[in-house]
C-alpha positions as a Markdown table, in Angstrom:
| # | Residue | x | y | z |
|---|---|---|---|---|
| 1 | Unk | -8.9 | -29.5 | 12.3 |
| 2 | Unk | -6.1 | -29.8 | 9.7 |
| 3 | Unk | -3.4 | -27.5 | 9.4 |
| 4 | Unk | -2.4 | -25.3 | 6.6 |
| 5 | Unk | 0.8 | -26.4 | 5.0 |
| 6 | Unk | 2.8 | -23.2 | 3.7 |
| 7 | Unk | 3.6 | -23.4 | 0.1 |
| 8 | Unk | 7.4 | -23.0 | 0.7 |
| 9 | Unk | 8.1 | -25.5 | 3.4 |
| 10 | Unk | 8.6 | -28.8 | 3.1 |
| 11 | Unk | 5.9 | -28.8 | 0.3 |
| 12 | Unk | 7.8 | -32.0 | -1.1 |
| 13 | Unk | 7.3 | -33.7 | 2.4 |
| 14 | Unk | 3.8 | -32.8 | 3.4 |
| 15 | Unk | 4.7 | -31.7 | 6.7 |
| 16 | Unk | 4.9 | -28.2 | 8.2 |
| 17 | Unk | 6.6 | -28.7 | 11.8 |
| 18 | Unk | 8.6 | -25.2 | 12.1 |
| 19 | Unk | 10.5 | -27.1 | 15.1 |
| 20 | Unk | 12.5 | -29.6 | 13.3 |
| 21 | Unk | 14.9 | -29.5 | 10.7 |
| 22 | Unk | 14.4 | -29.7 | 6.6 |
| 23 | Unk | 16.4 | -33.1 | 7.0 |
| 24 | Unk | 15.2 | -34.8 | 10.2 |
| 25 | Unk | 11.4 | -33.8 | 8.7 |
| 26 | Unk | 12.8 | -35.6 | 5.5 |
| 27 | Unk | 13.7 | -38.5 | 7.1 |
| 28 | Unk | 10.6 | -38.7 | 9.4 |
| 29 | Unk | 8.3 | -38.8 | 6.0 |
| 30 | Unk | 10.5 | -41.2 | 4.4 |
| 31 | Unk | 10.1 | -43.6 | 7.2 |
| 32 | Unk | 6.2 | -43.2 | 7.2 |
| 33 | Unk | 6.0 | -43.6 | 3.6 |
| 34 | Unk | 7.9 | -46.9 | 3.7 |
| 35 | Unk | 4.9 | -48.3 | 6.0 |
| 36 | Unk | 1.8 | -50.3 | 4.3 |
| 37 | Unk | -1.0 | -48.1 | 4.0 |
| 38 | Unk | -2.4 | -50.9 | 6.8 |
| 39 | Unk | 0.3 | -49.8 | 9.0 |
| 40 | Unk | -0.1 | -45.8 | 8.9 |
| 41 | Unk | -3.8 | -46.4 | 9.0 |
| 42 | Unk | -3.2 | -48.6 | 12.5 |
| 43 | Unk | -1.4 | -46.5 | 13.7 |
| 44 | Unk | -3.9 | -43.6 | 13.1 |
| 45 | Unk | -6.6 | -45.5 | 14.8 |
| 46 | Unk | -4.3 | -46.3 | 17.9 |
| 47 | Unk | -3.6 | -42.6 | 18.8 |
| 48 | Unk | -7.2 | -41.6 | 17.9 |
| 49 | Unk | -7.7 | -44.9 | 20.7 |
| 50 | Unk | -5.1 | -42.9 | 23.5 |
| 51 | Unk | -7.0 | -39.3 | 22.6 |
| 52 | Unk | -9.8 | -41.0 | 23.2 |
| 53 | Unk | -8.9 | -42.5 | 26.3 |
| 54 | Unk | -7.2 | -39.1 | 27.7 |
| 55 | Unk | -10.5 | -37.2 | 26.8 |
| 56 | Unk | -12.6 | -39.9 | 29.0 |
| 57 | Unk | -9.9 | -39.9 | 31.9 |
| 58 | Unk | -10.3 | -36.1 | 31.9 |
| 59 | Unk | -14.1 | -36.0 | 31.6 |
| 60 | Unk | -15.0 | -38.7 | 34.2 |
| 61 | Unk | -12.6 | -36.6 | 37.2 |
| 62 | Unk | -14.6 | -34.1 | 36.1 |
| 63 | Unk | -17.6 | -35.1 | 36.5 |
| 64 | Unk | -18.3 | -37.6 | 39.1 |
| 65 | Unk | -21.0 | -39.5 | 39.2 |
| 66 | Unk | -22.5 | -38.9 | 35.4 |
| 67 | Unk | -24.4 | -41.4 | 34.0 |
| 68 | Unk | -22.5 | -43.0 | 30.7 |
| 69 | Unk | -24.7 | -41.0 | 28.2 |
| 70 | Unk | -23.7 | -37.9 | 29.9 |
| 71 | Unk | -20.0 | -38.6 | 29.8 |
| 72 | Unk | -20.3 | -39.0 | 26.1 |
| 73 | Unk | -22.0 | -36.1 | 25.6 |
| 74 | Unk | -19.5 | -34.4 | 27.7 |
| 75 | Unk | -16.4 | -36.1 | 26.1 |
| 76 | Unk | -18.1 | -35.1 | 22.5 |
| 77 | Unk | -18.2 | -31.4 | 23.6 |
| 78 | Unk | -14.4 | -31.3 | 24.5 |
| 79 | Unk | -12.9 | -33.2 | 21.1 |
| 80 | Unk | -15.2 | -31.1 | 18.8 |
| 81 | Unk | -15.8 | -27.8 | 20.3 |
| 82 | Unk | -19.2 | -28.0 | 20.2 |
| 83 | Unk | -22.4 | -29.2 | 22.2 |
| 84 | Unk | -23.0 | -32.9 | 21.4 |
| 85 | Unk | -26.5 | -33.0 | 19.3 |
| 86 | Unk | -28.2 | -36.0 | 20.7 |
């Protein structure tokens, strides 16, 4: 799920957060940009790693004793919306 930037804000920045000001936003992008594309793409995995692990922490208090494959399915449902296929 991506956001839609609006063409007026911040369009030179590639962020639309309507909480923070023009120049803190500013400086937040230029501080990303001066990481390696190795760096912004760890870091990307490491909070897809934390969502990950939130998700699993919510699903197993849910649901006891599920097997393993069941608690995938289940933690599939609740980051994509939808049943898992398999």
């Amino acid at each position: 799920m991506v956001s839609r930037i609006e063409p007026d804000r911040y369009a030179d920045t590639g962020f639309a957060v309507k909480d923070t000001p023009p120049e803190i936003n500013r400086r937040l992008f230029d501080a990303m940009m001066r990481k390696t594309p190795a760096e912004r793409l760890m870091m990307s995995l490491d909070m897809m790693a934390t969502a990950r692990e939130l998700v699993m922490q919510g699903v197993k208090r849910e649901a006891g004793e599920a097997t393993s494959i069941e608690l995938q399915r289940r933690a599939f449902q609740r980051l994509h919306g939808v049943p898992c296929p398999w």
